[in-house]
C-alpha positions in Angstrom: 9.4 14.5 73.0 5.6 15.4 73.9 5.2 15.4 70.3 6.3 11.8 69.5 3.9 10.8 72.5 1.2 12.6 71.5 1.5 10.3 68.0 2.2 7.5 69.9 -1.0 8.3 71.2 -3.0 9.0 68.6 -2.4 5.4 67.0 -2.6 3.6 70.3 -5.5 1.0 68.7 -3.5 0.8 65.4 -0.8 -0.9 67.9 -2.7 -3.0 69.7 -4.4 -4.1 65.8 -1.0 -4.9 64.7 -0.3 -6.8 68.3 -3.0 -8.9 67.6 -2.1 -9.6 63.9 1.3 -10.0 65.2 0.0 -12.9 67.7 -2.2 -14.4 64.8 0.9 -15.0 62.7 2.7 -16.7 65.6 0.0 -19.1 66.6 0.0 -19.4 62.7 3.5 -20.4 62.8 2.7 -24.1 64.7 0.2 -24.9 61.5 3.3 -24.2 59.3 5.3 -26.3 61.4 3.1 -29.2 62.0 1.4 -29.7 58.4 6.0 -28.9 57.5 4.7 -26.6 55.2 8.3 -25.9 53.2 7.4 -22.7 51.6 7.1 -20.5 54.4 9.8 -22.6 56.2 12.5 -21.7 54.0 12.9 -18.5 54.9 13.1 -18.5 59.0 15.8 -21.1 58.5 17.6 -19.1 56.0 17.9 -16.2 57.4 18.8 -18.1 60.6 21.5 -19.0 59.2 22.6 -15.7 57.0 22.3 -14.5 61.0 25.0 -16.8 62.6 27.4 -15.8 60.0 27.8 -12.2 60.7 27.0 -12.9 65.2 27.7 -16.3 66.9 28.5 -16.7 70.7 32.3 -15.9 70.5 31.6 -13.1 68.7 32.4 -9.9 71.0 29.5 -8.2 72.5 29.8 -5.1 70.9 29.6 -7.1 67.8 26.4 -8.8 68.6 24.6 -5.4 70.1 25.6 -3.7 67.0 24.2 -6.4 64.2 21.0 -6.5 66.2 20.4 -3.5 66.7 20.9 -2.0 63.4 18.8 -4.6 61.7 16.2 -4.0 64.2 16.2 -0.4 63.9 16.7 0.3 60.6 14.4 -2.8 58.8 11.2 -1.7 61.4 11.6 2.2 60.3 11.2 0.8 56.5 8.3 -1.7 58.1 6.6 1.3 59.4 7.5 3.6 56.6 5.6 1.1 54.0 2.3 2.4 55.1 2.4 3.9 52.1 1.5 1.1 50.2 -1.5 0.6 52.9 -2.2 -3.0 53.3 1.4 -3.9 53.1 2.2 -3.2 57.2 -0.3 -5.6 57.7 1.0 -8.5 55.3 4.5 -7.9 57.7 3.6 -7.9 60.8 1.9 -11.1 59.8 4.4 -12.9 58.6 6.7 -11.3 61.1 4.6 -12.8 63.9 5.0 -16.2 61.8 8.4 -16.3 61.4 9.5 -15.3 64.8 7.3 -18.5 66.1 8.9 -21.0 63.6 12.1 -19.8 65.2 10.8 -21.6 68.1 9.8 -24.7 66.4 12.6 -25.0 64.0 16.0 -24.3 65.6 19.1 -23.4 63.4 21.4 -25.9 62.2 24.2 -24.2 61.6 26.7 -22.0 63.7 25.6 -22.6 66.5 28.6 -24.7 68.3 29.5 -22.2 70.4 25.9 -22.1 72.3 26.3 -25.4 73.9 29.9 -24.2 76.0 27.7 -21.0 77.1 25.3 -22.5 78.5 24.3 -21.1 81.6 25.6 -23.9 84.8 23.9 -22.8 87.8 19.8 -22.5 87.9 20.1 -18.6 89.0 22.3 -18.3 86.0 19.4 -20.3 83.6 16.6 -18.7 85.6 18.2 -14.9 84.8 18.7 -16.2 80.7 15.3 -17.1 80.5 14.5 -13.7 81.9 15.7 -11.5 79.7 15.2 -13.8 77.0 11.5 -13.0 78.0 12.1 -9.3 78.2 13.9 -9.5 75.0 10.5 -11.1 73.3 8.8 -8.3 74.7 10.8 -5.2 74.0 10.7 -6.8 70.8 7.0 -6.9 70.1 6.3 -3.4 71.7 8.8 -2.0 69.5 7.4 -3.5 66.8 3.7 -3.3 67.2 4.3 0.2 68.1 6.2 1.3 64.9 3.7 -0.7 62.3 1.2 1.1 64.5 2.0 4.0 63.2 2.4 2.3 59.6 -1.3 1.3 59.0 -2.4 4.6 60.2 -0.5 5.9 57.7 -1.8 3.5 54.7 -5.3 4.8 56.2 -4.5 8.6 56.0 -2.9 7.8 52.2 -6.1 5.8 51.4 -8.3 8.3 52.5 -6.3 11.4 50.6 -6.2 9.5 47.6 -2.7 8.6 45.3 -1.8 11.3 43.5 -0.9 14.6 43.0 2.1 17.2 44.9 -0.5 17.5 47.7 -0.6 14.2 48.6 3.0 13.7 48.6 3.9 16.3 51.0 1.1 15.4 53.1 2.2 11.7 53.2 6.1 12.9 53.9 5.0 15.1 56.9 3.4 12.0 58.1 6.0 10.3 57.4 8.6 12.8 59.4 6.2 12.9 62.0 6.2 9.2 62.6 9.8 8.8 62.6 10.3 11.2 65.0 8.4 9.5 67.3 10.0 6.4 66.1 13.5 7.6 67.0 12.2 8.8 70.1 10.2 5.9 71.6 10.9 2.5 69.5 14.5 3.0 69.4 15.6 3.2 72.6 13.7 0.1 73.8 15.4 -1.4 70.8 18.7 -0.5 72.3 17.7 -2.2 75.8 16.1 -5.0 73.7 19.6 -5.5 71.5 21.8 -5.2 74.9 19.5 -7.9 76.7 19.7 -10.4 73.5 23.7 -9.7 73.3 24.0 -10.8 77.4 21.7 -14.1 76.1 23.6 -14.9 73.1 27.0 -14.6 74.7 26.0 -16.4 78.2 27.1 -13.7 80.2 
């Protein structure tokens, strides 16, 4: 556990880097949105959709936690794990940032009937939604900063070793262990708490 901390750690500007990047791509988003620029549209809206038909608000919540979190979890380790390709972590959290924020702006169409009969009805009820919707955002973002953190320090220690050879591919695997370790240790169990909070939201409980 020291050991994924220590890492953690050590890449502690590469997150707040990719925060900021992350934050760029989301002010980014209300460009795309006000200019209705259709080809980065398309794909926040489709996979919008491709979302509500595996989760929808009658879905159970084990369901729900389950779909999230796996995504989550298992798309940011291969996020983090494409520092091998160096400038690629930066190019996702980018348009990661982007396509969260056009979420905002460009609600789905589709599959989402049951939302409106889970509603919350009292103010304490809405005022504990918007909560953990909040908390949800930002488990979400520390998770995520975190692990592409640790992905463009990665594409920096494979720039700086060169691309070939066995030696660099057993260096870049220990770094690679090494980051998911402290992956599974730190960014997975805030994904968890991130995945339960959105699963309460979804459902209206």
């Amino acid at each position: 556990m020291q050991e994924a901390i220590n890492i953690i750690k050590d890449n502690f500007y590469f997150t707040w880097f990719a925060m900021l990047i992350f934050f760029g791509g989301f002010c980014f988003s209300y460009a795309v949105n006000r200019y209705d620029l259709k080809f980065f549209i398309w794909f926040p809206k489709w996979f919008l959709s491709l979302m509500m038909k595996f989760i929808t608000p009658t879905s159970s919540f084990i369901r729900i936690f389950l779909v999230i979190f796996l995504f989550n979890s298992i798309s940011i380790a291969i996020y983090m794990s494409s520092g091998i390709f160096v400038i690629l972590p930066f190019v996702i959290v980018f348009f990661t940032g982007m396509n969260i924020g056009l979420t905002v702006f460009i609600p789905p169409q589709t599959g989402m009937e049951g939302f409106a009969e889970r509603m919350p009805k009292t103010p304490a009820k809405a005022l504990k939604m918007m909560f953990f919707s909040t908390l949800v955002l930002v488990l979400e973002v520390v998770a995520f900063s975190t692990a592409l953190g640790m992905g463009m320090s990665l594409g920096a220690a494979a720039a700086s070793t060169g691309f070939m050879g066995t030696t660099y591919s057993i260096f870049i695997y220990g770094l690679i262990l090494m980051r998911l370790k402290a992956y599974l240790y730190v960014c997975v169990p805030i994904l968890a708490v991130s995945a339960y909070l959105e699963a309460r939201v979804i459902r209206g409980d």
